[in-house]
MOPAC internal coordinates of N, CA, C and O (Angstrom, degrees):
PM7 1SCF
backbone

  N    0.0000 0     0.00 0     0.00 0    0    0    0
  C    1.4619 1     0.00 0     0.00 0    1    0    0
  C    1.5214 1   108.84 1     0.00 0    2    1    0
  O    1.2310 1   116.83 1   -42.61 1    3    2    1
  N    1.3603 1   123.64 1   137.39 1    3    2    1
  C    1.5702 1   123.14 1   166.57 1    5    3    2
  C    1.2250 1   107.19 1  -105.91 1    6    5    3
  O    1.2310 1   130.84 1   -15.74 1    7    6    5
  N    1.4143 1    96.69 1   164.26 1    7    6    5
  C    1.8735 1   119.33 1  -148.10 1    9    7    6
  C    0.8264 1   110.70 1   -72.88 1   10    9    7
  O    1.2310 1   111.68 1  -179.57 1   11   10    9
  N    1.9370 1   133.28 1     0.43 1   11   10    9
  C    1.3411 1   146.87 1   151.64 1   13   11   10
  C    1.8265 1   115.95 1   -58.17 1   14   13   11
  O    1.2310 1   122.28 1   120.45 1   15   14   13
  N    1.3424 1   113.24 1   -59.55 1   15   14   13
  C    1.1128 1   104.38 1   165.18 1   17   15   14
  C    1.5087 1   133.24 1  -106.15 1   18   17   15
  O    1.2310 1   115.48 1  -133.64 1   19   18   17
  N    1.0557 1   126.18 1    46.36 1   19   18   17
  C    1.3738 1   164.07 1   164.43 1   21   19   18
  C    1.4272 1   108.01 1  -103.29 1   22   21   19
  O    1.2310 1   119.66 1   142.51 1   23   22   21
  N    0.9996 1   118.26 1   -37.49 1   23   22   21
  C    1.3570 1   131.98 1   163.75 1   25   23   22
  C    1.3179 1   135.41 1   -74.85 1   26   25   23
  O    1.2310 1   132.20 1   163.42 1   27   26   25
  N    1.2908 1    94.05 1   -16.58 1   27   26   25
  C    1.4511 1   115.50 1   175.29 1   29   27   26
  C    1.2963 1   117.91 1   -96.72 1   30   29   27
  O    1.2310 1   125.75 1   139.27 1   31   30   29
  N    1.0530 1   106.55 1   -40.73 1   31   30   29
  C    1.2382 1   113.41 1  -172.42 1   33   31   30
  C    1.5900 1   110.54 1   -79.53 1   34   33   31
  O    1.2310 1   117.74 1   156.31 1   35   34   33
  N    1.1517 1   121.90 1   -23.69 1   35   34   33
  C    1.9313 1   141.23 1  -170.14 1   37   35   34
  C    1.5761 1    83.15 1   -74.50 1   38   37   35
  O    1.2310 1   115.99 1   139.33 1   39   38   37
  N    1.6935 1   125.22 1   -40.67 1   39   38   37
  C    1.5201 1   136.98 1   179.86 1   41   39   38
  C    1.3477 1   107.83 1   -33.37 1   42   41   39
  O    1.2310 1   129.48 1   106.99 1   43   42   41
  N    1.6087 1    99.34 1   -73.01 1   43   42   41
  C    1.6114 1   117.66 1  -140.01 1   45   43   42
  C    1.8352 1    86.14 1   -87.86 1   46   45   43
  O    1.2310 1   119.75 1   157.05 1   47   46   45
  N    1.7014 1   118.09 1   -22.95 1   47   46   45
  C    1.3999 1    99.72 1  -175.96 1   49   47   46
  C    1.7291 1   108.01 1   -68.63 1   50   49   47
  O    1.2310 1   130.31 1   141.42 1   51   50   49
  N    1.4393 1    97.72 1   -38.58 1   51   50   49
  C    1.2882 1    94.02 1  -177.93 1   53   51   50
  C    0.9957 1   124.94 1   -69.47 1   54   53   51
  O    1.2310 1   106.21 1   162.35 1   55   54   53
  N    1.5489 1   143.22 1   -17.65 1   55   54   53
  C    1.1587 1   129.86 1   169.06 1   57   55   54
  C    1.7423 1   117.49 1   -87.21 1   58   57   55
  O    1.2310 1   131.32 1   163.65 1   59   58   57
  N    1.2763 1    95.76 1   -16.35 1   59   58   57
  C    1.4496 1    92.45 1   161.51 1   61   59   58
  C    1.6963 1   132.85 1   -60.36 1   62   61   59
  O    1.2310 1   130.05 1   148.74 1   63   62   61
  N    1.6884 1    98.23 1   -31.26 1   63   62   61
  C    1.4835 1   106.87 1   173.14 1   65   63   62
  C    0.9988 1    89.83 1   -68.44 1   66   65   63
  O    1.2310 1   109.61 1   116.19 1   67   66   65
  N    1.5321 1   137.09 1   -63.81 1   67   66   65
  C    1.4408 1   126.54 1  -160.76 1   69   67   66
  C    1.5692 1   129.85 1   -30.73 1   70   69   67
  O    1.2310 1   132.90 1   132.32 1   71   70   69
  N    1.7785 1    92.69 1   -47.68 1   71   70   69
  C    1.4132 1    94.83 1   170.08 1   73   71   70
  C    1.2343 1   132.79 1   -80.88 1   74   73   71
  O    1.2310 1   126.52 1   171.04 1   75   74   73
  N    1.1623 1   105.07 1    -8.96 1   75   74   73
  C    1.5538 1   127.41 1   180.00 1   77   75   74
  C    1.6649 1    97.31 1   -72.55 1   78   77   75
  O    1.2310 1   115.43 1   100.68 1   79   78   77
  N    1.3121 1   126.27 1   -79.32 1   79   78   77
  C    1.2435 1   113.93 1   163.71 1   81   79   78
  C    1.4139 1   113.44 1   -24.55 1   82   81   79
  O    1.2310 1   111.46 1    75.51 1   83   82   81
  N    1.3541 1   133.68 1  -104.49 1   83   82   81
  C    1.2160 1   153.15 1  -177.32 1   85   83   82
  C    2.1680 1    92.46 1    12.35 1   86   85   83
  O    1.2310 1   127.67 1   122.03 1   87   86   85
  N    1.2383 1   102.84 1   -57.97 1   87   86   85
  C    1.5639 1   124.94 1  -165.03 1   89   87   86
  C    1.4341 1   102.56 1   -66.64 1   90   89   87
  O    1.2310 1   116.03 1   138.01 1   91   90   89
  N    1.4976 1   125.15 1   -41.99 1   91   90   89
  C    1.2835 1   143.65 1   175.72 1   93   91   90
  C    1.6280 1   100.95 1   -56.10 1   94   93   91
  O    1.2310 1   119.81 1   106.16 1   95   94   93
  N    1.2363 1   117.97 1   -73.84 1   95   94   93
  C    1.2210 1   125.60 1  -167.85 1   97   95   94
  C    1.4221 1   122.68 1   -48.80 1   98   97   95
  O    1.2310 1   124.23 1   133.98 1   99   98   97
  N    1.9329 1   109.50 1   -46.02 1   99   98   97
  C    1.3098 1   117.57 1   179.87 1  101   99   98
  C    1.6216 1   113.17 1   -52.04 1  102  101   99
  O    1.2310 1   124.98 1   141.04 1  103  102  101
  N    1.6365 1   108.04 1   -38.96 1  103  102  101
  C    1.3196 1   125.59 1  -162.35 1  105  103  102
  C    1.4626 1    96.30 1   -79.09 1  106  105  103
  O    1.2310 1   111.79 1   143.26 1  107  106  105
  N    1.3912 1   133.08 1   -36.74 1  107  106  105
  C    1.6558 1   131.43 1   159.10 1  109  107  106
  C    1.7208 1   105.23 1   -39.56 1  110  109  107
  O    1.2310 1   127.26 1   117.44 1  111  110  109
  N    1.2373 1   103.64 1   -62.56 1  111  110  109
  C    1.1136 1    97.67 1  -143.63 1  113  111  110
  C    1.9486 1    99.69 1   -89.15 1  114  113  111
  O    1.2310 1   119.46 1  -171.28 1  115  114  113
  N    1.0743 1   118.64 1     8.72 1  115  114  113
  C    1.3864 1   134.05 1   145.26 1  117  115  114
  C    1.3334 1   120.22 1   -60.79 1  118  117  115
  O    1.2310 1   125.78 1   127.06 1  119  118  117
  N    1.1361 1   106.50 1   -52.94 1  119  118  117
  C    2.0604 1   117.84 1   179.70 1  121  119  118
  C    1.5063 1    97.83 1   -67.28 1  122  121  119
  O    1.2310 1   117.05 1   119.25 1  123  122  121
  N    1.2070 1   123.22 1   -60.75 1  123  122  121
  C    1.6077 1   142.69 1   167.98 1  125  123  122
  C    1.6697 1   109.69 1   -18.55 1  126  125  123
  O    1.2310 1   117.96 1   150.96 1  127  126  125
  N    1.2090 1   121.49 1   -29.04 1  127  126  125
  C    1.2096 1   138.23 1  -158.23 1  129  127  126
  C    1.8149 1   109.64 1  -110.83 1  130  129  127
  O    1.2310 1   134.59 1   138.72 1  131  130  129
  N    1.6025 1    89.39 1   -41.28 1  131  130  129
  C    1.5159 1   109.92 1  -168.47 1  133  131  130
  C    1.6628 1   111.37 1   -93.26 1  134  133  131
  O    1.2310 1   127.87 1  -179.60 1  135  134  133
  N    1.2925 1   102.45 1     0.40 1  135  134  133
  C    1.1982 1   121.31 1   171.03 1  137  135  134
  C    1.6598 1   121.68 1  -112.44 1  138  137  135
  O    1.2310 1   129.97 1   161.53 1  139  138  137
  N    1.3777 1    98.39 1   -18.47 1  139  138  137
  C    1.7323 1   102.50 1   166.02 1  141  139  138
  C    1.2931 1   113.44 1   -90.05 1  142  141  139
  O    1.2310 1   111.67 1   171.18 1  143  142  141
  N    0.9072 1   133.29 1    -8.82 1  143  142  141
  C    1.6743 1   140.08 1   175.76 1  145  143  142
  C    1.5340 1   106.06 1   -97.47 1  146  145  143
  O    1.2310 1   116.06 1   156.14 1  147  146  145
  N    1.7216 1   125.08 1   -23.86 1  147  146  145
  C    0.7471 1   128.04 1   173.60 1  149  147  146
  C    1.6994 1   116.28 1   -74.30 1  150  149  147
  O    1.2310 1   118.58 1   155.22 1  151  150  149
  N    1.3212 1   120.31 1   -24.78 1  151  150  149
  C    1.3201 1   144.10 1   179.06 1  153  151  150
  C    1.2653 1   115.46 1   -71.40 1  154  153  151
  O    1.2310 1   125.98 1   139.84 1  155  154  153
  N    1.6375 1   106.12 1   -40.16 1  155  154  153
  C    1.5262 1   118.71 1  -153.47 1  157  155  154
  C    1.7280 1    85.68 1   -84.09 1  158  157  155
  O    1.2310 1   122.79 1   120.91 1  159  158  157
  N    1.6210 1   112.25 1   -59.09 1  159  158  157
  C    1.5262 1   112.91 1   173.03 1  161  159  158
  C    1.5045 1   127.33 1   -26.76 1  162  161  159
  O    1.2310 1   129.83 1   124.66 1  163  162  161
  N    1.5154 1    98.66 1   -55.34 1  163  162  161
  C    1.7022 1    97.88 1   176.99 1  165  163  162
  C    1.4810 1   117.41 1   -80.88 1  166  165  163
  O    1.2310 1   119.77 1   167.38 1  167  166  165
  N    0.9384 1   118.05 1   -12.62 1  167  166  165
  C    1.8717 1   122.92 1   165.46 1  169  167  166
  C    1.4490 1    90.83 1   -61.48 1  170  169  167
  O    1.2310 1   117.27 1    91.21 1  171  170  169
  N    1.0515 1   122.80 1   -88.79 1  171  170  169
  C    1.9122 1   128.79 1  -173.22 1  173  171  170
  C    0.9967 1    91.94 1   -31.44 1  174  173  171
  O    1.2310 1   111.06 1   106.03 1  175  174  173
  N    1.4365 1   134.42 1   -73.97 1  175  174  173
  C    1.8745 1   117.16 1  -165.15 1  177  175  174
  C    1.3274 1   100.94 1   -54.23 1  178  177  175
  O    1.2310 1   109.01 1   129.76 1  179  178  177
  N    1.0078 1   138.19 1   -50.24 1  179  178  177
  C    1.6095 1   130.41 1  -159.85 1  181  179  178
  C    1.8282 1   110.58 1   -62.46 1  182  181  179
  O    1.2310 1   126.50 1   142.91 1  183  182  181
  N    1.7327 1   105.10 1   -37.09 1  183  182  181
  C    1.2896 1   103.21 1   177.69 1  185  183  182
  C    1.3662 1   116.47 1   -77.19 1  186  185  183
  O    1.2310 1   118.35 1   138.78 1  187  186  185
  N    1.2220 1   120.74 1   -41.22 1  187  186  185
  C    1.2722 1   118.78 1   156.81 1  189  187  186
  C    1.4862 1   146.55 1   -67.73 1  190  189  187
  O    1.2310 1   131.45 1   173.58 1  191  190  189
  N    1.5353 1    95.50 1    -6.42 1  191  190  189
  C    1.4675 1    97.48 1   151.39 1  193  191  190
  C    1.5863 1   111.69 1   -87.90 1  194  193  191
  O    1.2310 1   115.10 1   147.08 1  195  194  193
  N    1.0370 1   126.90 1   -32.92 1  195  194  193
  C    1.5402 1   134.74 1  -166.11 1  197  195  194
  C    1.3608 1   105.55 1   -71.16 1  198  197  195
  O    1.2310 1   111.87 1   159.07 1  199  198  197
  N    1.4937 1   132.93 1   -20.93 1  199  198  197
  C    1.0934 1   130.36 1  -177.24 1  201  199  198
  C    1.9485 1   105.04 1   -93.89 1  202  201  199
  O    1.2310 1   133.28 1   157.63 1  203  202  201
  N    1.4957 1    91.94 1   -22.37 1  203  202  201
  C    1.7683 1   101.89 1  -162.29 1  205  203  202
  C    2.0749 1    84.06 1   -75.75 1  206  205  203
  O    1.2310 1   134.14 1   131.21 1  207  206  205
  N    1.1664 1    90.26 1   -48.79 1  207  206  205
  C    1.8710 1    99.38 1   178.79 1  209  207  206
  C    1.9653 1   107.67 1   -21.63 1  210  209  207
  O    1.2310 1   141.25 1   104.26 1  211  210  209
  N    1.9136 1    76.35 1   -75.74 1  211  210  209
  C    1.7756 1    89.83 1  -166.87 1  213  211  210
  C    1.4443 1   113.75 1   -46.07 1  214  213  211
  O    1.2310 1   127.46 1   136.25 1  215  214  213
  N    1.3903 1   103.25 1   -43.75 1  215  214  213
  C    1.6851 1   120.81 1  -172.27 1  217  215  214
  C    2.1273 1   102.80 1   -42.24 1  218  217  215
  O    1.2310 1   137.21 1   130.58 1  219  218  217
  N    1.3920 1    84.26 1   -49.42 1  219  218  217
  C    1.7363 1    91.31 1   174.96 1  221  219  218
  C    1.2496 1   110.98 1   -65.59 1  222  221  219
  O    1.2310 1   115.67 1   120.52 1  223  222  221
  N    1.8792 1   125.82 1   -59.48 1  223  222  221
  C    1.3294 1   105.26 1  -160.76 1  225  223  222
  C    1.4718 1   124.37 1   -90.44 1  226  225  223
  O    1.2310 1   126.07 1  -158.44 1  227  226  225
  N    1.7275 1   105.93 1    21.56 1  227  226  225
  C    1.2423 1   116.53 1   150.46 1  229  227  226
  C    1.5168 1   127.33 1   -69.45 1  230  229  227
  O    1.2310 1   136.53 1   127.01 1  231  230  229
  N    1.3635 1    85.59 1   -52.99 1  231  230  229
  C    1.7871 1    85.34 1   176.15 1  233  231  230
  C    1.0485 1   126.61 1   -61.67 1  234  233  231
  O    1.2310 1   124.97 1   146.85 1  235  234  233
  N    1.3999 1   108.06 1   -33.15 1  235  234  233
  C    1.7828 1   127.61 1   160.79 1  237  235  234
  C    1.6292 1   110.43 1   -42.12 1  238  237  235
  O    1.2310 1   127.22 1   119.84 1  239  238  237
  N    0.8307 1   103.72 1   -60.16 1  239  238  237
  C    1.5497 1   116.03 1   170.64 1  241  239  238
  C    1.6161 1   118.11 1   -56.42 1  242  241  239
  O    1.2310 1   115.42 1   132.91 1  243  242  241
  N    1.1985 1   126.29 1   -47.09 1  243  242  241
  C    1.3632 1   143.39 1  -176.38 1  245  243  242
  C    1.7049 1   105.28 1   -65.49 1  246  245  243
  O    1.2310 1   127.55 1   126.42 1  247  246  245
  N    1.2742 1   103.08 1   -53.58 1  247  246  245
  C    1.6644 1   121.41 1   162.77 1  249  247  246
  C    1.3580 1   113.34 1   -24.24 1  250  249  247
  O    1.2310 1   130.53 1   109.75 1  251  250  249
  N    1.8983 1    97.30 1   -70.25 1  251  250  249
  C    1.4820 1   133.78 1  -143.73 1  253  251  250
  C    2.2031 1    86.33 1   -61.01 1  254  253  251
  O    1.2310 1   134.26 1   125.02 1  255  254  253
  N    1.4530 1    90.02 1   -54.98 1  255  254  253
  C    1.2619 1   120.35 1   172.44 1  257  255  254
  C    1.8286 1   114.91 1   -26.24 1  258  257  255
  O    1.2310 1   123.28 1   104.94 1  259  258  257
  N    1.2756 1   111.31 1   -75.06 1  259  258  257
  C    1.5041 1   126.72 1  -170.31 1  261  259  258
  C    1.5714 1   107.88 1   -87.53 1  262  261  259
  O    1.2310 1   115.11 1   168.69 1  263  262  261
  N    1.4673 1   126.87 1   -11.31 1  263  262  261
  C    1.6358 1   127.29 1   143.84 1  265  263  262
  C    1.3626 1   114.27 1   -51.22 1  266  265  263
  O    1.2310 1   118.62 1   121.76 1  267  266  265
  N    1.5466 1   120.24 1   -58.24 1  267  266  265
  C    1.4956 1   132.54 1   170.10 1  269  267  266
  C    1.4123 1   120.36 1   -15.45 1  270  269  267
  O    1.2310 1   133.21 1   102.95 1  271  270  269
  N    1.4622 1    92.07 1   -77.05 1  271  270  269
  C    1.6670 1   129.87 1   158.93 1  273  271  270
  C    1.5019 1   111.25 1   -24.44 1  274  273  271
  O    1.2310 1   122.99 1   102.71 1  275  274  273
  N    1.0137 1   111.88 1   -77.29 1  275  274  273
  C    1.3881 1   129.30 1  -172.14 1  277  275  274
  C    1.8066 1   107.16 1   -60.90 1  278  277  275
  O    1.2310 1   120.00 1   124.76 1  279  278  277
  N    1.2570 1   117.61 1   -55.24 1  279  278  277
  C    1.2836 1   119.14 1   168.76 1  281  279  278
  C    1.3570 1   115.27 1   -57.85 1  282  281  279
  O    1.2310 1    93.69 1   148.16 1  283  282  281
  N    1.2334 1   162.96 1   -31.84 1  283  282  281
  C    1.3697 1   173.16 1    89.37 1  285  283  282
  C    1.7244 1    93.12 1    17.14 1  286  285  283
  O    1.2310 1   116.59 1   109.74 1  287  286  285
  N    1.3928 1   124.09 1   -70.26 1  287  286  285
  C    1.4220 1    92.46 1  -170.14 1  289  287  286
  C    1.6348 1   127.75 1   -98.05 1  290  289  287
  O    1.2310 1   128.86 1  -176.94 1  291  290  289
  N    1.6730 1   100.54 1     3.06 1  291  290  289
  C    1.0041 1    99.68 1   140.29 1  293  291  290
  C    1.6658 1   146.88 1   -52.92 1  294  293  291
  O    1.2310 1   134.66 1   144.73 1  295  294  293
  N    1.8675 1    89.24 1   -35.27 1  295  294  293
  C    1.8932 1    87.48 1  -178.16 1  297  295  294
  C    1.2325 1    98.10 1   -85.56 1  298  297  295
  O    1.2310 1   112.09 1   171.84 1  299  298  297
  N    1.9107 1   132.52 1    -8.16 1  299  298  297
  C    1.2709 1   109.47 1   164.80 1  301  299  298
  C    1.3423 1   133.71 1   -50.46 1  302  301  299
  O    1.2310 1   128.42 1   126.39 1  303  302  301
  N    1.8459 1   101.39 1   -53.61 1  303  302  301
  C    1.6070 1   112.03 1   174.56 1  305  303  302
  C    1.2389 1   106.49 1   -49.86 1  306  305  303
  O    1.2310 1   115.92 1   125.49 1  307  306  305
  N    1.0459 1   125.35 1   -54.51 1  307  306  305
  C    1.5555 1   128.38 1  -171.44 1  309  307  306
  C    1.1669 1   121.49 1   -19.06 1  310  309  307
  O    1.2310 1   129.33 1   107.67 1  311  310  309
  N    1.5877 1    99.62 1   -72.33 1  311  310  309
  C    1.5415 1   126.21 1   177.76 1  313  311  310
  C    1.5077 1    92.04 1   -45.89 1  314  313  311
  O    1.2310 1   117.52 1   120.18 1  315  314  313
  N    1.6273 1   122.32 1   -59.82 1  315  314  313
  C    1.4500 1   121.61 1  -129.03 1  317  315  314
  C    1.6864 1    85.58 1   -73.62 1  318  317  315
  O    1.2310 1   114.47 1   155.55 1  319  318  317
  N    1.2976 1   128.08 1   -24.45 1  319  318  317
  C    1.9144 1   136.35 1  -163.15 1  321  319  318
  C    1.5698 1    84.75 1   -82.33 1  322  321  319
  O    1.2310 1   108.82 1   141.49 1  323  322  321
  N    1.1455 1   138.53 1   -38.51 1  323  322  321
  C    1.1603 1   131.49 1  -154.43 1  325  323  322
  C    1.6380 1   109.33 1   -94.20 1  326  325  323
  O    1.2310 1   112.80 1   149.61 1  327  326  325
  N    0.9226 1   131.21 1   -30.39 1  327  326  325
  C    1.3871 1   140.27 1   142.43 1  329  327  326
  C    1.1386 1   130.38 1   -28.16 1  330  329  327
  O    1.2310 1   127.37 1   123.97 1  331  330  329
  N    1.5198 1   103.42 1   -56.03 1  331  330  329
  C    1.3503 1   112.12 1   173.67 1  333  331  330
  C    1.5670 1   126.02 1   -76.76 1  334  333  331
  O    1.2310 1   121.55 1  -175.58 1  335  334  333
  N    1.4876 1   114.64 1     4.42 1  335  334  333
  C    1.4802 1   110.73 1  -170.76 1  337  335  334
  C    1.3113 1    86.76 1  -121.02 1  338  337  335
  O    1.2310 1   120.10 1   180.00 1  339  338  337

């Protein structure tokens, strides 16, 4: 081959990578996109589960709370039935 078309050919390879990249990149920066929305989605689930969470282990707590209650004056009567017999 002479250094004319050797030259040519080093041309057309290289711009072929070029476009080859070019195709690479768009498709990055497609995923790039499809992956920030993918991010943004699981943030929202996470906050909205995290709030749905607390919402429960309040009441859990509030529950935990008015069993307490209830057991306390139960062992009052208790005592007070047991006294009397």
């Amino acid at each position: 081959m002479d250094n004319e078309k050797l030259l040519e050919l080093m041309t057309k390879m290289y711009s072929d990578m070029q476009e080859g990249f070019k195709k690479v990149d768009k498709r990055f920066d497609a995923l790039e996109v499809r992956v920030d929305r993918v991010e943004k989605t699981v943030l929202k689930i996470e906050h909205d589960h995290g709030e749905k969470l607390q919402a429960l282990f309040d009441g859990y707590k509030q529950y935990t709370n008015q069993l307490n209650l209830i057991e306390k004056e139960v062992s009052k009567h208790d005592e007070f039935i047991l006294k009397r017999l």
